[in-house]
Every structure is written in structure tokens, then in C-alpha cells.
N, C-alpha and C positions, 0 to 999 in steps of 0.2 A: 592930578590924575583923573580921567576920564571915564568910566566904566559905562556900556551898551550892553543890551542883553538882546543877541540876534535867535534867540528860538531856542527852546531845551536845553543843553550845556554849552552852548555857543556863550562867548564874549568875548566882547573887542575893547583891550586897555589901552588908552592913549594917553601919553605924556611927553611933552616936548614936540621930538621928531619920530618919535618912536611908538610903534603901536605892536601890540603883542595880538595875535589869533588864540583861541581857547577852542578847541574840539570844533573846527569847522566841519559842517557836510558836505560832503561830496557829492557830484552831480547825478550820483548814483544811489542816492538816499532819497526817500519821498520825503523829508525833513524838508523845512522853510531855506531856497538859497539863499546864497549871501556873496556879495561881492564888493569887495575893500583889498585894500593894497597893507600887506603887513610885514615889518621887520624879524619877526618872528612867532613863527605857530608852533603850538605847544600840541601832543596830540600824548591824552592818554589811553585808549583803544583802538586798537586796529579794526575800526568794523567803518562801513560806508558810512553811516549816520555823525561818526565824530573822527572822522579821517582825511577833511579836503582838502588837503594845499593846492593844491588848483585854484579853488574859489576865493582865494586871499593871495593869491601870485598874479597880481594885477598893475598892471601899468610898467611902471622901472623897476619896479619894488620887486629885488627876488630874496625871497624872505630865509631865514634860518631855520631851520625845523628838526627840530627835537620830539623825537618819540620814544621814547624811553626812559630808566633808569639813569642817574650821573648826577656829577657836575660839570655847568654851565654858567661862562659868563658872556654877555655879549651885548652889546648896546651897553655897557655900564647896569646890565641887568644881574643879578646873579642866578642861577637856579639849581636846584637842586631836585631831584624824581627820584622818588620809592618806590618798589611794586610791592601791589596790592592783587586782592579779588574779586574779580568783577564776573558775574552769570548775567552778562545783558547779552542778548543774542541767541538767549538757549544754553550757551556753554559755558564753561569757568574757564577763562582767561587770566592774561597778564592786564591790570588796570597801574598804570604810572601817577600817585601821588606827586603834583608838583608846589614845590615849597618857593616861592619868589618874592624876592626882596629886590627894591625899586623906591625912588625919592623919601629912603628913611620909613617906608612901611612894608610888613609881610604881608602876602595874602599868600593864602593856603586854599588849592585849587582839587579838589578831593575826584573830579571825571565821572567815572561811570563807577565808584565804589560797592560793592555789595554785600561786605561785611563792618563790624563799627570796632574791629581788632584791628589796629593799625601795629608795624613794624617798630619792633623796640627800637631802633636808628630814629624814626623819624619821630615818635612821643618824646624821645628826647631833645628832638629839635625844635619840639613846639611850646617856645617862650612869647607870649604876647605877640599874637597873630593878630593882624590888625583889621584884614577881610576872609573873610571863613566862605567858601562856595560850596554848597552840599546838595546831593542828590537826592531827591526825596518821594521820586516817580514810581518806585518798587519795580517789578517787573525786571529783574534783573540788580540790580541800583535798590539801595537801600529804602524800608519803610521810614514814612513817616517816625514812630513813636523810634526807630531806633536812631536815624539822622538826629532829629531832636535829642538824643539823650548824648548821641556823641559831639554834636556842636556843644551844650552845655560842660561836658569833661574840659573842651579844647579851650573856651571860656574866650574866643575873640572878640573883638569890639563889634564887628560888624558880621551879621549871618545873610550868607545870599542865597535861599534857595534854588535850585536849578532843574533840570529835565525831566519835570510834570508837563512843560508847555509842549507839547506835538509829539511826544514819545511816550511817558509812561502815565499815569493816572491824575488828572487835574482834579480831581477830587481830594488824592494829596495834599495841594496847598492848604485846602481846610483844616484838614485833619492836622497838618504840623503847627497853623497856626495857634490853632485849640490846644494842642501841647506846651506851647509857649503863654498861650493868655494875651499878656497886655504889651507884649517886649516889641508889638511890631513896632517901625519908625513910617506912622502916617500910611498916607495910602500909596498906590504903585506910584513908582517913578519910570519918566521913559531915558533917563540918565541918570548916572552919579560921581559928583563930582566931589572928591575931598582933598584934604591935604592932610599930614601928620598932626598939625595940632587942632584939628577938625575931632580929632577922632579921641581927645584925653577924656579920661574918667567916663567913655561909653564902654558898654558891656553887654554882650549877647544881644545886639541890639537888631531886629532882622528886616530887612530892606527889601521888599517885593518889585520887582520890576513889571510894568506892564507887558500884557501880550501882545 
């Protein structure tokens, strides 16, 4: 598996033939574009900044797109979405938690979250998560000191933080990494690449992506 980080909660998972969209922008967002062809985009708010299936509807590729609560399987992918609480935009919305499980690992894909109370359904889904994505931008999206305390409860192998870069406060990444101390893994990466037994006996381990 492949992981890309196209700007704030944007990311592009590729494995095999198959590539997954995470909260693209729309052309209608002052957000960083992005254009790639994908089998399925995931969209946990409905706002223009993490709403574009346009801009991942490229080529032959007419992708799957799921925005919402459910279950989902497609590509050999399985997914599952919980609503949450999101205040990015000014107001309190539906934010869709998506829980995806793909070549024998989970990653847990948290959006535009704004609270660190997750639904009794999905805490109980959350058995060794294998990549954790969390928002750490505030501004809607959860702080620092709280993202941090709830990646630590969810206890996955890998922590990605996400939409400090061109939407809520880059000054963030400081402050969560200083929550953390020494857990980070190296300096930024402009890819990540793992497989399941990459990932044994890591733990809260957090992976900065470059901007």
C-alpha cells in the first residue's frame, strides 16, 4: 500500500489496481488542486474544501463515491462510516468517520472531526487500527492537545496527522508534535509505503508528511 498526502485532509491510497480518494477539493475550494484518476473517493463533509469528485474523475476511471454513513464493499475493499461532529465551516455538521480495511490492514480515516467523543458502534470497532489519520488544524477540526489524547486512547501503529497544511493552523503540527515528544517516525515523508508485517510491534508511531 501506497500512501500520498495531496494538501490538508486530502490522501491518495494506492494498492495494486486500485486507488482510494480521501476528502478531495473541489474546484471550488481555494485548497491545493489535485488531479488523479480513482476507484473510489471517500468524502467525509459536504463542504467544497473536502468534497471533489470531479477532481479524481479522471481519465476512464469513474470512481465509487461514498459520503456517508454505511456499509461498503468494493474493489475487495471493505468500509464502513460513522457520523460524527464536525464545526469546520462555522457550523455543526454531519462529519462520516470511515473505518477501512484493505491488504490485512485497518486505517482509520477520522475527516474533518471536531469532537474526541466518538460513537459507542465505532469504539467498539476500534481493535488494532493499523494507520490512524487525525485532524489537528482546530478551527473547526479538532486541537492539537485533544487529537493527541484521542490517537493515544485509539493506540494505532501509525498516527498521520492531517489539515494543518492550507486550511487550519500550521502551527499545530508543533504543538501536537510536543504532545507526543519523541514518537515521531524521522523526518517528513513525501510517500508511505508499508505492508502488514511492516507495521508489528509499532505503536503510536507518527509519520509527518511533507508539504
Amino acid at each position: 500500500m501506497i500512501i500520498t498526502h495531496h494538501g490538508s485532509e486530502c490522501f491518495k491510497v494506492s494498492f495494486g489496481d486500485t486507488t482510494i480518494a480521501f476528502n478531495p477539493p473541489s474546484k471550488d475550494s481555494s485548497r491545493k488542486q489535485v488531479r488523479f484518476g480513482a476507484n473510489i473517493v471517500l468524502i467525509s463533509l459536504e463542504h467544497p474544501d473536502m468534497n471533489g469528485v470531479e477532481q479524481v474523475s479522471y481519465g476512464d476511471k469513474a470512481p465509487f463515491v461514498i459520503r456517508g454513513p454505511g456499509e461498503y464493499e468494493v474493489h475487495d475493499v471493505l468500509i464502513k462510516g460513522y457520523p460524527t461532529v464536525s464545526r469546520y465551516g462555522g457550523t455543526e455538521r454531519i462529519n462520516t468517520v470511515y473505518l477501512v480495511t484493505l491488504e490485512k490492514m485497518l486505517l482509520l480515516y477520522l475527516g474533518a472531526l471536531g469532537t474526541r467523543e466518538l460513537p459507542a458502534d465505532l469504539k467498539e470497532a476500534l481493535d488494532e487500527i493499523d494507520v490512524l489519520f487525525v485532524p489537528i488544524g482546530g478551527e473547526g477540526v479538532l486541537e492539537p492537545d485533544d487529537a493527541h489524547e484521542l490517537a493515544v486512547s485509539i493506540e494505532p501503529r501509525l498516527v498521520v496527522p492531517m489539515h494543518y497544511s492550507g486550511v487550519g493552523k500550521t502551527s499545530a503540527l508543533d504543538a501536537f508534535l510536543k504532545e507526543e515528544g519523541d514518537g515521531v517516525r524521522g523526518g517528513p515523508v513525501d510517500k508511505l509505503t508499508i505492508r502488514a508485517r511492516d507495521l508489528e510491534g509499532k505503536q503510536n508511531e507518527i509519520v509527518v508528511f511533507a508539504s
